[in-house]
C-alpha positions in Angstrom: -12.2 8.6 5.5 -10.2 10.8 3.8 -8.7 14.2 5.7 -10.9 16.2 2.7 -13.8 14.8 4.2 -13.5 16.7 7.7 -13.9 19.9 5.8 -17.3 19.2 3.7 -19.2 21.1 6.2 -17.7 24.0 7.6 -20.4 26.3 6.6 -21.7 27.2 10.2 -25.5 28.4 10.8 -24.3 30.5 13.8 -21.9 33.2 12.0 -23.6 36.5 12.5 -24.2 39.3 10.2 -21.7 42.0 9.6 -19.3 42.5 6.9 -16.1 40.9 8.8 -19.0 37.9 9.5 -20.1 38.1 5.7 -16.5 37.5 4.7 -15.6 34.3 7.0 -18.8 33.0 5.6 -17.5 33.3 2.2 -14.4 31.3 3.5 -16.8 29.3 5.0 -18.3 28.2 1.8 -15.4 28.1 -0.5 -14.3 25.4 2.2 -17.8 23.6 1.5 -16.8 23.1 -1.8 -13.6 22.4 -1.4 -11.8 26.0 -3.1 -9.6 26.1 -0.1 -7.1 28.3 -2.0 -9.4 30.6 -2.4 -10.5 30.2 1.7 -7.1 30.6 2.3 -6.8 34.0 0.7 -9.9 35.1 2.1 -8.7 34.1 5.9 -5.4 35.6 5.4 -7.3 39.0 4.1 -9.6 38.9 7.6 -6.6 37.9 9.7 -4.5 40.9 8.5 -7.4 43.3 9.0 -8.6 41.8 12.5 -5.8 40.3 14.2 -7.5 39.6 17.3 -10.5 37.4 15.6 -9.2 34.2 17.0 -12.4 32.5 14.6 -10.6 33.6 11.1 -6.9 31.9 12.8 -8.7 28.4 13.5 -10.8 28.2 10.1 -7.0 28.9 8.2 -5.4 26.5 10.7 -8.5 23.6 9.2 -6.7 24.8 5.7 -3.6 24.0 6.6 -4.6 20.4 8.1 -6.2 20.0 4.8 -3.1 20.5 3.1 -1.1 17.8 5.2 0.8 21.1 6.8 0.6 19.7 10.4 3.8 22.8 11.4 1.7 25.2 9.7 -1.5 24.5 11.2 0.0 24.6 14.9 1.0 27.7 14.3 -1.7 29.2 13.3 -4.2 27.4 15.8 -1.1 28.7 18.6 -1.6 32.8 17.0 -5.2 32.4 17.1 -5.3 31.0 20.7 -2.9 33.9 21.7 -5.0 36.5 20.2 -8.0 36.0 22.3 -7.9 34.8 25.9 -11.3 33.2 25.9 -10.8 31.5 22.5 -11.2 27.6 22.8 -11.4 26.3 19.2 -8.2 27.0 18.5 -7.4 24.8 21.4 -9.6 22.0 19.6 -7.8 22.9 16.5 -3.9 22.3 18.2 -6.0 19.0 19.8 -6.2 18.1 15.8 -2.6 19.0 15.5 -1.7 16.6 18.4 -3.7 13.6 16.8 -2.1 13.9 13.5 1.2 13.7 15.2 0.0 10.7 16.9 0.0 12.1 20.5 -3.9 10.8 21.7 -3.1 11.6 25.1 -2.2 15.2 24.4 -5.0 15.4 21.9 -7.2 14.3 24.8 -6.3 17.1 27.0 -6.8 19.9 24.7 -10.0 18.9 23.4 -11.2 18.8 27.6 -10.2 22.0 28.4 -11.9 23.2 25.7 -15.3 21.8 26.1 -15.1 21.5 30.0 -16.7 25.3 30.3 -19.0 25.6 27.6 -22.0 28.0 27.4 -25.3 26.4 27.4 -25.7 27.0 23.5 -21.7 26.8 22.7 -21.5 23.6 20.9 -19.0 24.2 17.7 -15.9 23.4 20.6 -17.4 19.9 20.7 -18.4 19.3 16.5 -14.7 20.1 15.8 -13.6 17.7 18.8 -15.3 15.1 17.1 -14.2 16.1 13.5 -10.6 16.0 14.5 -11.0 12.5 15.5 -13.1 11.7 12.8 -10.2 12.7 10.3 -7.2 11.4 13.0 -4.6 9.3 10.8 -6.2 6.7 13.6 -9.6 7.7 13.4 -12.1 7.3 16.8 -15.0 6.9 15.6 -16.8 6.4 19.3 -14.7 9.0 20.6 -16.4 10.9 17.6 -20.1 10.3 18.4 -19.4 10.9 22.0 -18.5 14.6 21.2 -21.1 15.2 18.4 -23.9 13.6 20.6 -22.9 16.3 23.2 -22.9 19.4 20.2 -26.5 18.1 19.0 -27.6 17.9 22.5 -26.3 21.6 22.5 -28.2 22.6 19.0 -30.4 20.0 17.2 -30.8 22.1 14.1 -27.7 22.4 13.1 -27.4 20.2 9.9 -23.6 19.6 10.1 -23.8 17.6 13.1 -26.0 14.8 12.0 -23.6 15.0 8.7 -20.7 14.3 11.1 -22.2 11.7 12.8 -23.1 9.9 9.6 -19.2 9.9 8.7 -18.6 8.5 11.8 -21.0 5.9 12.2 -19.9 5.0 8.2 -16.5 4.9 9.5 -17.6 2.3 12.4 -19.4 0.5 9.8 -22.9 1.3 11.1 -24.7 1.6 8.1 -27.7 2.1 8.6 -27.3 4.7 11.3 -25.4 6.4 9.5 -28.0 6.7 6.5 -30.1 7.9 9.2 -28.2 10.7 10.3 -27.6 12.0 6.8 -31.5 12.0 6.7 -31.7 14.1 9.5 -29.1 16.5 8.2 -31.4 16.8 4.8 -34.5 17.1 6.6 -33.1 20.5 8.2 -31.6 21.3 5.2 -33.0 19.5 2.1 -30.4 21.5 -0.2 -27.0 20.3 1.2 -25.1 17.9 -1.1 -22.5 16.7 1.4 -25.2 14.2 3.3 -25.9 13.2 -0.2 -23.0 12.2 -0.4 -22.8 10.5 2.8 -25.4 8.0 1.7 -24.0 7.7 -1.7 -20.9 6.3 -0.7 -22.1 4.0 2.7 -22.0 1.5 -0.5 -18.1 1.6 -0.5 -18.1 -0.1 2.5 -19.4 -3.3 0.8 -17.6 -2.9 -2.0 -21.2 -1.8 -4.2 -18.7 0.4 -6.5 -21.2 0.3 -9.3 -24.2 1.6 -7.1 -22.0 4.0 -5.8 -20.8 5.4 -9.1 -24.2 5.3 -10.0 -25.8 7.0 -7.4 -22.4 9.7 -7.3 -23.0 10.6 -11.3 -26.8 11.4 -10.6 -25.4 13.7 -8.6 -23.4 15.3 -10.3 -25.5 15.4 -13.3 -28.1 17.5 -10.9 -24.8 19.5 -9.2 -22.3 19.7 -11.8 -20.4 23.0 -10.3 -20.5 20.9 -7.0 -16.2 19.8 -7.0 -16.8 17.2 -4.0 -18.6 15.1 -5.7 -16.0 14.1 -8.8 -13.3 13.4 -5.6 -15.6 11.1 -4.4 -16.1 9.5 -8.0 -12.1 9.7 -8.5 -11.8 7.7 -5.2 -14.6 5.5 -6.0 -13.0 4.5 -9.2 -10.1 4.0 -7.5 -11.4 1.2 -5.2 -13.6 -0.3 -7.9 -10.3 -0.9 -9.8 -8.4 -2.7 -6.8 -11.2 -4.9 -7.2 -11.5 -5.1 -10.9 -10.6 -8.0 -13.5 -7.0 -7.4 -14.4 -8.2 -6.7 -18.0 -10.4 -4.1 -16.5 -8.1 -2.5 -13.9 -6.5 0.3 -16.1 -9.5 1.3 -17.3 -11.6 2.1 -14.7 -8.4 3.2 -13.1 -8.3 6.0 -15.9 -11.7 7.3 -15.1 -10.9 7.9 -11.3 -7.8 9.9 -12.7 -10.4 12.0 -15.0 -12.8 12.5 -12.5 -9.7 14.0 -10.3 -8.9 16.1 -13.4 -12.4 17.2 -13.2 -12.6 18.2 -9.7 -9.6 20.4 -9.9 -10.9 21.7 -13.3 -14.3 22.6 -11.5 -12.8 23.6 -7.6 -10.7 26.0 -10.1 -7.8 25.4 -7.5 -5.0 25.5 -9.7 -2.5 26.1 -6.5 0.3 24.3 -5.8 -1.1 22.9 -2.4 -3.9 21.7 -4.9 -1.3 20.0 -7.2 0.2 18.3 -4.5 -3.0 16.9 -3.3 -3.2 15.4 -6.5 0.0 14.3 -6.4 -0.9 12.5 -3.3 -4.1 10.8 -5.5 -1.4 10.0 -8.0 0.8 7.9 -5.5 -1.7 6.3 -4.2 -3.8 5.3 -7.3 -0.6 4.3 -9.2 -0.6 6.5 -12.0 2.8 7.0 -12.2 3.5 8.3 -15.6 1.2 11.3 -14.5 3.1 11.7 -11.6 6.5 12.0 -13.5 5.1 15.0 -14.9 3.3 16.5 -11.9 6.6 15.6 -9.7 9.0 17.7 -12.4 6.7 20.8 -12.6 6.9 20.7 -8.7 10.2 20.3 -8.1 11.2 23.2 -10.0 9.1 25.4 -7.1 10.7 27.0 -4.8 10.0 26.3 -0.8 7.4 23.6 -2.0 6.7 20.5 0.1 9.0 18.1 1.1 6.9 15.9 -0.4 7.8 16.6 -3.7 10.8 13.8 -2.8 8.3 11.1 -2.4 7.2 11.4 -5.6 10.9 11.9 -7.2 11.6 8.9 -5.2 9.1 7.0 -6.8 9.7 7.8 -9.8 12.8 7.4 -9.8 12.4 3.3 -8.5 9.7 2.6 -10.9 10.3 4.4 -14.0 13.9 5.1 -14.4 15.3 1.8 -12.0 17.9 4.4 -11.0 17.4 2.4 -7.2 20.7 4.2 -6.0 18.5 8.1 -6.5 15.0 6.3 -5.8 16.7 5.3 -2.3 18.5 8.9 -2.0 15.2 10.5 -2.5 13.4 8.7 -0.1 16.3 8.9 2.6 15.7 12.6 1.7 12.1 12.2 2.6 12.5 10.7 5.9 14.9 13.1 6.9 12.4 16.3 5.9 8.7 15.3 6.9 7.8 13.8 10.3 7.0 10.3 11.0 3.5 11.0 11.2 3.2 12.0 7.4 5.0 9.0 6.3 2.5 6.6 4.5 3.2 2.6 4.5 3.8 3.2 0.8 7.0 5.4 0.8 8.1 2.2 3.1 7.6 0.0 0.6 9.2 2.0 -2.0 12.3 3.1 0.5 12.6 -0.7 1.2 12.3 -1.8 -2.5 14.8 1.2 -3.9 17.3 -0.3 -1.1 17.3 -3.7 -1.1 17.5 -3.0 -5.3 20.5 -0.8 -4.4 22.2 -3.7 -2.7 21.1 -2.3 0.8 19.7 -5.7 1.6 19.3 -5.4 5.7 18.1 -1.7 5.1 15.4 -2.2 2.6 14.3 -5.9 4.8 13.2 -3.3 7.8 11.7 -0.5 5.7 8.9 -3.3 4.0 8.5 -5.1 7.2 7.4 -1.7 8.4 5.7 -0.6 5.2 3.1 -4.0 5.9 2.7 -2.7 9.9 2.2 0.8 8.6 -0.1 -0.1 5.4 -3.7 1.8 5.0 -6.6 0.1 5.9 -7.7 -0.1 2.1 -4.2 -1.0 0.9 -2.1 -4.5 0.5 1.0 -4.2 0.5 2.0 -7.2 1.2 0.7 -8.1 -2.0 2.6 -5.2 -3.7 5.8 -6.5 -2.4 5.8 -9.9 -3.6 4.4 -8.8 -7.1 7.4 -6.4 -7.3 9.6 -9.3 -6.8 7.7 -11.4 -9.8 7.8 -8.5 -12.0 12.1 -8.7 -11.2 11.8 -12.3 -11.8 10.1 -11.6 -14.9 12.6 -8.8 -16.1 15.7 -10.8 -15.3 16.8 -9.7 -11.9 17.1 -12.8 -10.2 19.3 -11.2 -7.4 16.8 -8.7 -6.6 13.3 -10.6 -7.0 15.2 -13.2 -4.8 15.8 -10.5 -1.7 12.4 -9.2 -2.3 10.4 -12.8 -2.5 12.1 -12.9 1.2 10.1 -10.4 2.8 6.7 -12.3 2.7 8.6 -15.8 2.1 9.5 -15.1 5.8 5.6 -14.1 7.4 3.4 -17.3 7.4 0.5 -15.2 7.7 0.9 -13.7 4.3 -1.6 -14.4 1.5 1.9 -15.4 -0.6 4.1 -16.6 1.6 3.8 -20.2 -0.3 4.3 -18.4 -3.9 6.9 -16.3 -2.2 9.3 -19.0 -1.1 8.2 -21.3 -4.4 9.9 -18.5 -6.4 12.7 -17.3 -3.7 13.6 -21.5 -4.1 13.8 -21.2 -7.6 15.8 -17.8 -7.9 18.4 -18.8 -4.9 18.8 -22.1 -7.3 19.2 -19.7 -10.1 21.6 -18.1 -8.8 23.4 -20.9 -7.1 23.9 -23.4 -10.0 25.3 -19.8 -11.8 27.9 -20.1 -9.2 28.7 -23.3 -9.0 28.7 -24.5 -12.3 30.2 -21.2 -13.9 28.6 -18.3 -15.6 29.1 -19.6 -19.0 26.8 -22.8 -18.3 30.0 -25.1 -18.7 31.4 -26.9 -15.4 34.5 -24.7 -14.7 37.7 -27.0 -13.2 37.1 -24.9 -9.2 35.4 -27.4 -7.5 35.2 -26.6 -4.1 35.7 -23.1 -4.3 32.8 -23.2 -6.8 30.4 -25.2 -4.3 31.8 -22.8 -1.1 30.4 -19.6 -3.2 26.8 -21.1 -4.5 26.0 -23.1 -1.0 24.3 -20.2 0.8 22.1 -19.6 -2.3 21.7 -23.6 -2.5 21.0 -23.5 1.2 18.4 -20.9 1.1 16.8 -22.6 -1.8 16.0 -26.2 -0.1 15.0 -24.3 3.0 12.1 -22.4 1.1 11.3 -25.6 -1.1 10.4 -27.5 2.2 8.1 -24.8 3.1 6.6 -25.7 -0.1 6.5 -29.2 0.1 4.7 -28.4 3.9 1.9 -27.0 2.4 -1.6 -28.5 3.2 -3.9 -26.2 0.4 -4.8 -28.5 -2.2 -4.3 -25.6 -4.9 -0.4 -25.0 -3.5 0.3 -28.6 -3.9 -1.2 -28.5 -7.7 0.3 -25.6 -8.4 4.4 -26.1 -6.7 4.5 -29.7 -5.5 6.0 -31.1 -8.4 8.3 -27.9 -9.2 9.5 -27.5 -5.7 10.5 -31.2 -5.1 12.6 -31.1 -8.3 14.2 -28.5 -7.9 15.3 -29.1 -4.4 17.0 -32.0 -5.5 18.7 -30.1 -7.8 19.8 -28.0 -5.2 20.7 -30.8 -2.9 22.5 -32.5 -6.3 24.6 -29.5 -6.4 25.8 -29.2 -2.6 26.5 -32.8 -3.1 29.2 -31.8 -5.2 28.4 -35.1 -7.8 29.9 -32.7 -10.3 32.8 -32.1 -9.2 33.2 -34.9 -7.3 31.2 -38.0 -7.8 32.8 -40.8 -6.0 32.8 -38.7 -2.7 29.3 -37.5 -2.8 26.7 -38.5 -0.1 23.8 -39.0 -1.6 21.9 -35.4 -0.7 19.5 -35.5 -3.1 18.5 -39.3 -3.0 15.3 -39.1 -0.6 13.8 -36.2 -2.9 14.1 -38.0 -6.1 13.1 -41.0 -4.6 9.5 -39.0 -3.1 9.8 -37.5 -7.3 10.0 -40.9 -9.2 7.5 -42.2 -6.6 5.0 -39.1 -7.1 5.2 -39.2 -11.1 5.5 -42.7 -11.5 1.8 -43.4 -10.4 0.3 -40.3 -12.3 -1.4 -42.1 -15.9 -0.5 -39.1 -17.9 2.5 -36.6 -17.4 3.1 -33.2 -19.3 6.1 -33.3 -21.3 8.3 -31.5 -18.6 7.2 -33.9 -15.6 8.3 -36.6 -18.1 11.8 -34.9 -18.2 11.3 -34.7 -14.5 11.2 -38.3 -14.3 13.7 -39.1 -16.4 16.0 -36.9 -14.8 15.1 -38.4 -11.2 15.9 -41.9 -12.1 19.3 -40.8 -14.2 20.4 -39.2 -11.0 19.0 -42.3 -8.9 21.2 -44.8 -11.3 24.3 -42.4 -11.2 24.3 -42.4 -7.7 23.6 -46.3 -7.0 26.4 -46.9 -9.8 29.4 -44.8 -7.7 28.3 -46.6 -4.8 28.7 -50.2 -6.5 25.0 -50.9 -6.7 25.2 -52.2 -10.5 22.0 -54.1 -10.2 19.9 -51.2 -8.8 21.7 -48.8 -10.9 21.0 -50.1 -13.9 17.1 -50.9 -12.9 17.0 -46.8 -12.7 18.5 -46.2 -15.9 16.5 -49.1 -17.9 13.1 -47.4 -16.6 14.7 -43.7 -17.6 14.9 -45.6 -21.3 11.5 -47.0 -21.1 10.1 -43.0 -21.1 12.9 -41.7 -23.7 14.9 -44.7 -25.2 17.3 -41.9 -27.0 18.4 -40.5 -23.6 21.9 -40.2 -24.1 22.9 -40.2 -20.1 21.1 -43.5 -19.6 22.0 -45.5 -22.8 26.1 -44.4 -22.1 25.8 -46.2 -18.7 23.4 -49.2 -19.6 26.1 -49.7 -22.3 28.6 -50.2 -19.8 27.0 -53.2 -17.7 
């Protein structure tokens, strides 16, 4: 539940005639339909002309909340509240405040001592009580129905309370109640969209994308001047596409950035708090190239929202790889918006820009919090570790490896056996580099060379055995093989047999012993297990042969002949005995 959604019904029944009333009702609707620039102007028109109409402060204040302006808001709700002594939604509207900042308790006693005195027909105190927790960053959906039981208690024919209660009983996952409180909202009101709407998207929730898109385009196709409605496409799309084929993905991904386009186009919002909204849809849809050129025109604005460095930030980590700005940006970020307005997201991309940037500790913390902090309709978990195989991919061993760590380390991750497969394989990587000598030649360091590549050989054999742990049939298909040879390469190379053969201990014997004895029994073997193989009983022989065994030694080389007589390693030493 988006924080757009709280405002689909403002329009209130009660507002009374008058042409101070006849203007907040134009507010009133332009908020409906989501033109809160214009509602803004309007408020701030009616506000300047009656500065002791507390009513005009705490509709501008819902604006603001829109916007993500938390500061803004409370000072607003706080000039309404001051205006007129016996003015309680602005105390409901500062409860809001409170709950976006994460303060419950507070929120709590706000939203009490506004609805503890209420008039027998005074009921909008209590609606926007349970709209502010309806649209919390932690939404309460009981708390909600609690409060909008007690409103339609108040006034049953008030459509926007059985509209609210359908959100909430959505966001509870109550389906069918919820359908039945949008019916109620359309059969005091058959022309509203928003409960429409409502039922419309209840699909979402079981992941019915096409029904939903479906139902959403009939709607539209009846309402086309109606804006809401291509949001709720845009984020329709959206979620459709996070569940989409991966030859599918961009696609319908495109068409939730069109619909967006659309909305804007017919809101006919064209302000920058309306550009940074879709800024926002931007970030969290992924459509970064857009957001390069959104993020430019914003940051040339004066005074415009701190924000603006989240999506620098981004930009500058996932287009440019400038990681050293990307993680300036984002420090920039944290410093300039509260807490509370930090998505799990910029964590990611904070902890990604710095452990890219060397910042290794740094950037460990940031995605450890960016998982605790993630959306409920986001994986980020899943983000992080395909960041690290797209670094693997590109070449950047050093970073994919630091990255692969994150959900290598969390056994309750859906890739914490891919993670530390592919953390193994880059810490080899970048050991053997190390030890043998960045030219691929043994270089005449020896020990030195071992001393700088064992932490990277270390960490290697530590994340194969997690692999070679694994109980899923598909992770032993898919790594058993890999991992166990490449942890005896690992364990080959602390053993120092290149440097120093005759003093080696014999590390790596027990894996290649478990290798030969895997591949040996397998009928067929793919060309690379067959070098596998080979290379398992050449290391076998080279070991039994500096520790005297001639007999064995040369029963391991004879079989590596027997799979490739040509093999220059084990011919040189069968040659020999």
């Amino acid at each position: 539940m988006t924080k757009r959604e709280l405002f689909l019904g403002l329009l209130m029944a009660s507002v009374a005639g008058g042409a101070s009333a006849q203007k907040l009702k134009d507010a009133q609707e332009a908020m409906q339909v989501e033109q809160y620039d214009k509602a803004k102007g309007i408020l701030q028109e009616l506000i300047q002309k009656k500065p002791k109409d507390a009513e005009n402060y705490f509709y501008l204040g819902q604006i603001h909340l829109v916007n993500d302006k938390v500061d803004s808001a409370q000072i607003v709700f706080q000039q309404g509240a001051s205006s007129d002594a016996k003015d309680v939604l602005n105390t409901v509207g500062l409860g809001a405040v409170d709950l976006q900042k994460g303060n419950a308790s507070a929120a709590e006693s706000k939203f009490t001592q506004a609805t503890s005195n209420l008039g027998k027909k005074d009921y909008l105190p209590l609606y926007f009580t349970g709209r502010a927790y309806i649209a919390a960053p932690k939404p309460d959906y009981t708390k909600a129905i609690e409060y909008l039981t007690q409103a339609k208690e108040k006034n049953a024919k008030d459509p926007m309370i059985p509209i609210a209660l359908g959100d909430a009983y959505a966001g509870l996952r109550e389906s069918n109640q919820a359908y039945i409180s949008y019916r109620d909202a359309l059969s005091l009101d058959e022309s509203l969209i928003a409960p429409k709407i409502g039922q419309a998207v209840i699909s979402r929730w079981a992941q019915a994308y096409d029904v939903v898109i479906e139902d959403l385009n009939n709607l539209i196709t009846e309402n086309p001047t109606y804006a809401p409605l291509y949001r709720e496409l845009a984020e329709t799309y959206y979620y459709s596409s996070l569940k989409a084929a991966e030859e599918d993905y961009r696609e319908i991904n495109q068409k939730g950035l069109d619909a967006y386009k659309k909305y804007l186009e017919v809101s006919g919002d064209q302000s920058i708090d309306a550009q940074v909204r879709y800024a926002d849809f931007l970030v969290y849809t992924g459509n970064y190239e857009e957001l390069k050129t959104v993020a430019q025109r914003l940051s040339s604005i004066p005074g415009v929202d701190a924000k603006v460095y989240r999506y620098l930030g981004y930009i500058t980590f996932l287009q440019e790889k400038d990681y050293a700005k990307a993680s300036e940006y984002m420090d920039k970020l944290f410093q300039e918006v509260e807490e509370t307005r930090l998505i799990g997201r910029d964590y990611l991309i904070a902890g990604l820009a710095a452990v890219s940037a060397g910042d290794e500790a740094k950037g460990t913390e940031l995605l450890k919090k960016a998982v605790e902090k993630q959306g409920e309709d986001e994986d980020l978990d899943s983000e992080i570790a395909e960041t690290a195989f797209a670094k693997y991919q590109d070449g950047e061993q050093d970073i994919a490896m630091k990255i692969f760590a994150i959900p290598a380390a969390n056994p309750e991750s859906d890739y914490y056996y891919d993670s530390n497969y592919y953390l193994g394989t880059t810490a080899y990587t970048e050991g053997s580099k190390l030890y043998i000598g960045q030219g691929g030649e043994p270089e005449d360091k020896g020990a030195a060379n071992l001393e700088a590549a064992r932490p990277y050989l270390e960490k290697a054999i530590k994340a194969f055995d997690v692999v070679l742990g694994a109980k899923k049939p598909e992770t032993i298909e898919k790594y058993l093989v890999n991992a166990m040879y490449f942890k005896g390469l690992s364990e080959l190379a602390l053993d120092n047999l290149q440097f120093d053969p005759e003093a080696h201990q014999g590390l790596f014997v027990p894996t290649f012993e478990q290798l030969a004895a895997l591949l040996s029994e397998k009928a067929e073997l793919p060309d690379v297990q067959r070098g596998y193989l080979v290379d398992a009983y050449n290391y076998l022989g080279y070991h039994t042969y500096f520790k005297g065994d001639m007999p064995k030694a040369k029963s391991y080389f004879e079989k590596s002949l027997a799979i490739d007589p040509e093999n220059e390693t084990a011919n040189a030493f069968v040659s020999q005995m």
